[in-house]
C-alpha positions as CSV (number, residue, x, y, z in Angstrom):
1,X,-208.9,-66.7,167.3
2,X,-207.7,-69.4,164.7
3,X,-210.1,-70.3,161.9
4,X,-209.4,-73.3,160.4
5,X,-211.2,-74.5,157.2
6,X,-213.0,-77.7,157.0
7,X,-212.8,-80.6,154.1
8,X,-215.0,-83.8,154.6
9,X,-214.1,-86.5,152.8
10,X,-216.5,-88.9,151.4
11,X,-215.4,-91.3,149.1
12,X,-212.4,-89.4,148.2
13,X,-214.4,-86.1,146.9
14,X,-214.6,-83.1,149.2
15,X,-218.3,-82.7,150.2
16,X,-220.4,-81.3,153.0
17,X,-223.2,-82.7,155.0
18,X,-226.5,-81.2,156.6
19,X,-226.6,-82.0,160.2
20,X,-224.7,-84.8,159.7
21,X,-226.7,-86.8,157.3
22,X,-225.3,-88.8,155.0
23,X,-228.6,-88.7,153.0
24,X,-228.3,-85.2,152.3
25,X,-224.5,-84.3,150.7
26,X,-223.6,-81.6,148.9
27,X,-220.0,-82.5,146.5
28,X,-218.2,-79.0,146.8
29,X,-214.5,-80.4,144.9
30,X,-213.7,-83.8,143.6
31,X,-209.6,-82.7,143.9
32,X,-209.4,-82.1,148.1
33,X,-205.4,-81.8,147.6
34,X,-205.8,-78.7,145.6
35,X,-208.8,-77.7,147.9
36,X,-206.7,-78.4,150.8
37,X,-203.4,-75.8,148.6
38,X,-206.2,-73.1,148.3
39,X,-206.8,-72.9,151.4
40,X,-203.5,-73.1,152.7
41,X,-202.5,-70.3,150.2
42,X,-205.6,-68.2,151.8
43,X,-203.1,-68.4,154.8
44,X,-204.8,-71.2,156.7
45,X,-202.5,-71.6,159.8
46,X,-203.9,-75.3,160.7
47,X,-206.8,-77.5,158.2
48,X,-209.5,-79.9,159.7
49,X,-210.0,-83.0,157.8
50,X,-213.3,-85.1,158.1
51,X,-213.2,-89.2,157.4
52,X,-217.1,-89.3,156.5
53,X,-216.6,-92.9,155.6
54,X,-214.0,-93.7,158.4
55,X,-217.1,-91.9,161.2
56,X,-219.6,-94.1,159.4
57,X,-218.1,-97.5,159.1
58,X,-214.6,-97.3,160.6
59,X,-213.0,-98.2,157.3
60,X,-210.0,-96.1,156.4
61,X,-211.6,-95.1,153.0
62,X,-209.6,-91.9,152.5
63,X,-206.3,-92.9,153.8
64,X,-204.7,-92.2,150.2
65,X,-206.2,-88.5,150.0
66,X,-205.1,-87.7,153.3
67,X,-201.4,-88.8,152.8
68,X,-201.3,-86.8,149.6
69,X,-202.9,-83.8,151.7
70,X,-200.0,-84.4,154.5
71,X,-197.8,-84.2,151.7
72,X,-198.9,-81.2,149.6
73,X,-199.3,-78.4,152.8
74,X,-196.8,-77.2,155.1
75,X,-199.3,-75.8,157.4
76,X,-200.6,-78.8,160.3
77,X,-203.5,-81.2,159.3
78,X,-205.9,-82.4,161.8
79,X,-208.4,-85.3,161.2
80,X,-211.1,-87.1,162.9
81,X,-213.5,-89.9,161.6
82,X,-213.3,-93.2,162.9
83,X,-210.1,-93.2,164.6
84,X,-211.5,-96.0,166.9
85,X,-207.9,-97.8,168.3
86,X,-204.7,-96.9,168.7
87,X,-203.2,-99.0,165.9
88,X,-205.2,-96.3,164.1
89,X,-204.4,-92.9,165.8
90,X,-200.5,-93.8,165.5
91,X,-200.9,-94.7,161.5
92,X,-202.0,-91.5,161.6
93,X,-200.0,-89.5,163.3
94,X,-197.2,-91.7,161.5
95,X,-198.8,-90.3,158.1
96,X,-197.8,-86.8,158.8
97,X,-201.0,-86.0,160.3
98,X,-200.3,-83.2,163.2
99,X,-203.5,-84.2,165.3
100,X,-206.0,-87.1,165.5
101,X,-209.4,-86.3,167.2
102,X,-211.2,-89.4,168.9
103,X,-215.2,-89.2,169.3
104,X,-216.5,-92.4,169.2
105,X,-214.0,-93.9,171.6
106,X,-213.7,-90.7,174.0
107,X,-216.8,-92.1,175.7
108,X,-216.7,-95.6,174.6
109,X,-212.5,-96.5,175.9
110,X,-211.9,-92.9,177.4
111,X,-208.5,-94.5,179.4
112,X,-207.7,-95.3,175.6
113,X,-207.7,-91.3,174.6
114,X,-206.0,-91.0,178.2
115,X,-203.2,-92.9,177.4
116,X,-202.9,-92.0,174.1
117,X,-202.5,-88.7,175.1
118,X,-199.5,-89.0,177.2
119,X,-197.8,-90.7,174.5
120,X,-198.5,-88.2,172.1
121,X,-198.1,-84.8,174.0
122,X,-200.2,-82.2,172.1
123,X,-201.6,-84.1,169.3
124,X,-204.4,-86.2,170.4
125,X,-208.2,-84.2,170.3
126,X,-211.6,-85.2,172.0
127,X,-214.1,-84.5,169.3
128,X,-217.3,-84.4,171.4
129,X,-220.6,-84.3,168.9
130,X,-224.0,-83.1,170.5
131,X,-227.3,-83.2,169.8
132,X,-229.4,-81.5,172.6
133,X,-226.4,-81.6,175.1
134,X,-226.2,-85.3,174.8
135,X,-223.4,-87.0,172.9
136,X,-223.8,-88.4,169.5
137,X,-221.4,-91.3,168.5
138,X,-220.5,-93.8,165.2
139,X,-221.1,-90.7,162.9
140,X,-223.5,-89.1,164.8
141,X,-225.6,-92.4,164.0
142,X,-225.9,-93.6,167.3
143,X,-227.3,-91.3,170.3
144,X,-226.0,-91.6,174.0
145,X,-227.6,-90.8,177.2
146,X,-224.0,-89.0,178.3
147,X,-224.1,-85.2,179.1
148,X,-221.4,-83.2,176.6
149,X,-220.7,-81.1,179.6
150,X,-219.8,-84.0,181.6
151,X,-217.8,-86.0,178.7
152,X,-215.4,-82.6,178.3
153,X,-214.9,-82.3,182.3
154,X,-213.9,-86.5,182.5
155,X,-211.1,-85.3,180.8
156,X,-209.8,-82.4,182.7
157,X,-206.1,-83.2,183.6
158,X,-205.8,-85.5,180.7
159,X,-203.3,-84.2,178.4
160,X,-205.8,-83.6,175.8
161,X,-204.8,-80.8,173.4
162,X,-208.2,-79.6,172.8
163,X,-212.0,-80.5,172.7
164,X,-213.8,-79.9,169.5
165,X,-217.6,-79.1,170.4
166,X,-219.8,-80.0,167.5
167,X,-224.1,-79.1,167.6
168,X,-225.1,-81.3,165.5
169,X,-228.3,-79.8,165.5
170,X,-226.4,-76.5,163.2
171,X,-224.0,-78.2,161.6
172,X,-224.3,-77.2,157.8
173,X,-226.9,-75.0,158.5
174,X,-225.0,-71.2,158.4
175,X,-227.9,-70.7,161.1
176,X,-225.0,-69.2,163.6
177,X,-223.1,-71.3,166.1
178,X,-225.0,-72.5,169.5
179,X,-223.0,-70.3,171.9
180,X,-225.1,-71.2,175.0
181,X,-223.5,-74.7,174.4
182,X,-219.9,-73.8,173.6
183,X,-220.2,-71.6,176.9
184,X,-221.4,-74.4,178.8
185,X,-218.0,-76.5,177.5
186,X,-215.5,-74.2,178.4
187,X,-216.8,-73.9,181.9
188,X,-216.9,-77.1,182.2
189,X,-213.0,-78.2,181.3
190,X,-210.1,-76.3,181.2
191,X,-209.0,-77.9,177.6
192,X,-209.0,-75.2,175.1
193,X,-212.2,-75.6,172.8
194,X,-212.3,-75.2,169.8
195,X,-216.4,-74.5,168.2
196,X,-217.8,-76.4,165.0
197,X,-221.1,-76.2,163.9
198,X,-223.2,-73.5,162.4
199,X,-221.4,-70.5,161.7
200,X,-222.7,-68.4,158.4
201,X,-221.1,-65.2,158.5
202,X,-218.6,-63.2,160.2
203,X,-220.6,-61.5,162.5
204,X,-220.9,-65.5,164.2
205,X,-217.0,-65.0,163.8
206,X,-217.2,-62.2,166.3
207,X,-219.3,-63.8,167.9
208,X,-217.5,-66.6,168.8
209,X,-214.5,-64.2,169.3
210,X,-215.8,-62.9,172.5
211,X,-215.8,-66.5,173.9
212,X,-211.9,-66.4,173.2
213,X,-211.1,-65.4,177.0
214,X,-213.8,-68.5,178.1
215,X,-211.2,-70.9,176.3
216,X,-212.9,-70.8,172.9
217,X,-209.6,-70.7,171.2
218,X,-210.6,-71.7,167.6
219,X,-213.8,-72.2,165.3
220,X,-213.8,-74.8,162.1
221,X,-215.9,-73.2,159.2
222,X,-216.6,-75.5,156.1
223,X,-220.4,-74.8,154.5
224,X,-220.0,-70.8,154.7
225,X,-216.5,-71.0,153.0
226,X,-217.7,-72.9,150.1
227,X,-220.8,-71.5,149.6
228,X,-219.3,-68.0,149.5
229,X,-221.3,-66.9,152.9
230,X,-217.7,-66.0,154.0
231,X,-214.9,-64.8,152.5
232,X,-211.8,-66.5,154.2
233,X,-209.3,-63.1,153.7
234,X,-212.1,-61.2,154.9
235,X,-212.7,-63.5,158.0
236,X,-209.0,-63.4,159.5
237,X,-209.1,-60.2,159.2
238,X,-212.0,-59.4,161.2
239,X,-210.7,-61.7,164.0
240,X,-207.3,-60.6,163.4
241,X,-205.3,-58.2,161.1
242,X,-202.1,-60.0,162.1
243,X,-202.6,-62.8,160.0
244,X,-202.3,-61.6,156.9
245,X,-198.8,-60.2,157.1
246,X,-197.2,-63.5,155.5
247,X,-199.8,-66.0,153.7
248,X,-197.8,-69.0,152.4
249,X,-197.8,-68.4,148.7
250,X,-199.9,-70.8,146.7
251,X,-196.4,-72.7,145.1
252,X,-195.4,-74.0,148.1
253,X,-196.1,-77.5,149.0
């Protein structure tokens, strides 16, 4: 199972959010390039960037930061956060950006993701948000009356490279991942998932692990990582020894 560090960005400084409020952030690193380096030279195979203000207002706020964070690592760079059109997504991609994820608009333009999809073969993501099984959307501002379940099985077929699953509800928490939920996804599309939300140690790590054959492929861990819950060497190897053989070395950008 891949673990792949998180860094939200919120007004260009790398912070954290519990369950998703905006009204409670915690600032973890005002420099997310060289955040974004020590990770990568922890051997991070992929990194998962959050636009906090792009989610919230659908202004590309940290456009700059994520360029230089394109630029800096050799490893791939996710990002979700407002990426609302597809003017947007292809900036994105055209930044040096490996994946996009689309929440809002999944539910919202879903022939949009859809198409997007099959233009860009293995680099557009679903980012489906929950808060007790229904989607959240705009930031997890605005709440929905759609079943997460259903959302991830509209797009079986799709193209999709993956669903991120997001509880909202243990997001920031450390209070363990909701694995009842992530279940419930993978049987419900085919799309590999990958599990956000929650996770404050690695025995959640294992945890998740045994979902791996279900089509839990991946987990995203921020909060645990910065607050020294987890240790990130420690972590891959306990879900794999393998990926320590060859971290990329901290000079190389």
């Amino acid at each position: 199972m891949q673990i792949i560090p998180a860094i939200d960005l919120l007004d260009g400084h790398c912070v954290r959010l519990h369950q998703g409020d905006y009204d409670q952030v915690t600032h973890f690193n005002d420099d997310p390039v060289a955040q974004a380096l020590d990770w990568q030279s922890q051997g991070a195979e992929r990194l998962h960037l959050v636009d906090l203000d792009g989610a919230r207002s659908g202004e590309p706020v940290n456009d700059a930061v994520v360029r230089a964070i394109t630029a800096a690592l050799r490893i791939p760079v996710q990002l979700g956060g407002g990426v609302r059109t597809a003017e947007r997504a292809e900036a994105l991609l055209a930044a040096g950006l490996e994946r996009v994820i689309l929440g809002t608009v999944a539910i919202e333009q879903p022939e949009l993701v859809q198409a997007l999809a099959a233009r860009f073969p293995g680099r557009i993501v679903v980012g489906i948000d929950a808060r007790g099984g229904k989607v959240a959307t705009r930031g997890w501002l605005e709440d929905s009356a759609v079943e997460a379940t259903a959302l991830a099985a509209s797009f079986k077929g799709s193209g999709v490279a993956a669903i991120v699953s997001t509880d909202i509800a243990t997001d920031g928490t450390l209070a363990g991942p909701n694995l009842e939920a992530l279940r419930a996804m993978a049987a419900a599309s085919p799309v590999p998932v990958i599990a956000s939300g929650g996770v404050g140690s690695v025995t959640d790590l294992l945890a998740l692990l045994a979902l791996e054959p279900l089509g839990v492929e991946a987990v995203i861990v921020g909060r645990a990582l910065y607050d020294g819950a987890i240790d990130f060497r420690e972590a891959l190897q306990a879900v794999g020894p393998e990926r320590l053989q060859d971290p990329i070395p901290p000079s190389v950008c």
